[in-house]
C-alpha positions as CSV (number, residue, x, y, z in Angstrom):
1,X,11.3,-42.5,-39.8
2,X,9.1,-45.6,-41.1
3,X,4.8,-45.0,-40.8
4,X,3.5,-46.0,-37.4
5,X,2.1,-48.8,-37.2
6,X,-1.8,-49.3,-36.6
7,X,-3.7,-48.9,-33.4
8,X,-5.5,-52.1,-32.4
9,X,-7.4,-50.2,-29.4
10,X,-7.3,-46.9,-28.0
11,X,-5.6,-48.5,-25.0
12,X,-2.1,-48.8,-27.4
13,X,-1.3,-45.3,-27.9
14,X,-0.3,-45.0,-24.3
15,X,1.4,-48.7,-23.8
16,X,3.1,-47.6,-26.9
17,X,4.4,-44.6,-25.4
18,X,5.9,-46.2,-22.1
19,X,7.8,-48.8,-24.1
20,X,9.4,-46.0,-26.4
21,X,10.1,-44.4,-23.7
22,X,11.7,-47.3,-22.2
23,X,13.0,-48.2,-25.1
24,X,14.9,-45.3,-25.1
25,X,16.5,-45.6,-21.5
26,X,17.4,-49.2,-22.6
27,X,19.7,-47.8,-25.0
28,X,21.0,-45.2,-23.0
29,X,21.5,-48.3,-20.3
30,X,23.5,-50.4,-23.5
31,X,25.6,-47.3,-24.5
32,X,27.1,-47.3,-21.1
33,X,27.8,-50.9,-20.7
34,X,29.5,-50.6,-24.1
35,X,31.6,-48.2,-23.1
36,X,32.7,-50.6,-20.5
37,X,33.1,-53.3,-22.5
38,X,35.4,-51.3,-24.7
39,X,37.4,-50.2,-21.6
40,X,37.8,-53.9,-20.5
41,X,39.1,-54.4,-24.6
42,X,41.7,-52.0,-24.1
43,X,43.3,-53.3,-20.8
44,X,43.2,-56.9,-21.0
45,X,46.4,-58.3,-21.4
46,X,46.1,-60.8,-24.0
47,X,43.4,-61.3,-26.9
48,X,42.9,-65.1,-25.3
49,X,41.1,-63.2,-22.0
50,X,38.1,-61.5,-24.2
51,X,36.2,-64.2,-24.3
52,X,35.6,-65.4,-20.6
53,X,33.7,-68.4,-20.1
54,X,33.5,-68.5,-16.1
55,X,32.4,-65.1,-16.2
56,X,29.7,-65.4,-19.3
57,X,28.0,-67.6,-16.4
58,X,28.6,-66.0,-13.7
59,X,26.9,-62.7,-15.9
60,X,23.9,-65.0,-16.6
61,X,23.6,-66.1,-13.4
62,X,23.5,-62.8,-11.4
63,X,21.3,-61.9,-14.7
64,X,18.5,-64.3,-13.6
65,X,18.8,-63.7,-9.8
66,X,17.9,-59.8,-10.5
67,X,15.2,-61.2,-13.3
68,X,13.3,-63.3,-10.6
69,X,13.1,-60.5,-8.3
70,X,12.4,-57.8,-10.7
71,X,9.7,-60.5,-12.3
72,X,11.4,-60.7,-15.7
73,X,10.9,-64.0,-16.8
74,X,14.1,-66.3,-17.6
75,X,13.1,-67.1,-20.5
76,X,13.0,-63.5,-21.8
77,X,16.3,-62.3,-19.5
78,X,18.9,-65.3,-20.3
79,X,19.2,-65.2,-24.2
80,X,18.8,-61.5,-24.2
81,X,21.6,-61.3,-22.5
82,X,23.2,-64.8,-23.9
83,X,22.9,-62.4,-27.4
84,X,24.5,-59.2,-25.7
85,X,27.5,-61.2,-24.2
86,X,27.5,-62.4,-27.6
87,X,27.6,-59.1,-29.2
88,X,29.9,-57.7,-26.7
89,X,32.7,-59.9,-27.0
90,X,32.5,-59.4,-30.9
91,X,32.6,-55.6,-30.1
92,X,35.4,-56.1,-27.5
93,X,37.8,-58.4,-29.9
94,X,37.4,-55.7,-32.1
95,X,38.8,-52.7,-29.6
96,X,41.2,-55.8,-28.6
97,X,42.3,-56.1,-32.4
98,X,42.4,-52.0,-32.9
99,X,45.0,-50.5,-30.0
């Protein structure tokens, strides 16, 4: 593990500590949507129905209706998820490609 970085104010250390710990149910979170996403790779019929345009939108949209309630700002919720769509096609072309 790389040296911590600095301490700007005493005030960090525990700011620091949620978002690790956050950080850490975030990928817990990821690990089970991936294992969905490699689910849907292995039952869809043909390699042309990965890649889903209608839905993409429909993801994004439902995305930013839970962001606006939860007070996530669109502009931090849509391309994080516009980037894992992204990444989670790639992953599920490539359980596609492998059964």
């Amino acid at each position: 593990m790389s040296e911590r970085a600095p301490l700007p104010c005493p005030e960090m250390q525990d700011i620091r500590e949620q978002i690790d710990a956050l950080d850490k149910r975030l990928v817990a979170l990821l690990a089970d949507r991936q294992k969905l996403i490699a689910a849907a790779g292995k039952v869809k019929p043909t390699r042309d129905t990965v890649r889903d345009e209608a839905r993409i939108e429909e993801v994004i949209a439902l995305v930013l209706a839970e962001a606006k309630t939860a007070g996530l700002a669109s502009n931090i919720a849509e391309p994080v998820w516009r980037q894992l769509i992204e990444s989670s096609i790639a992953y599920e072309y490539g359980v596609f490609d492998k059964r």
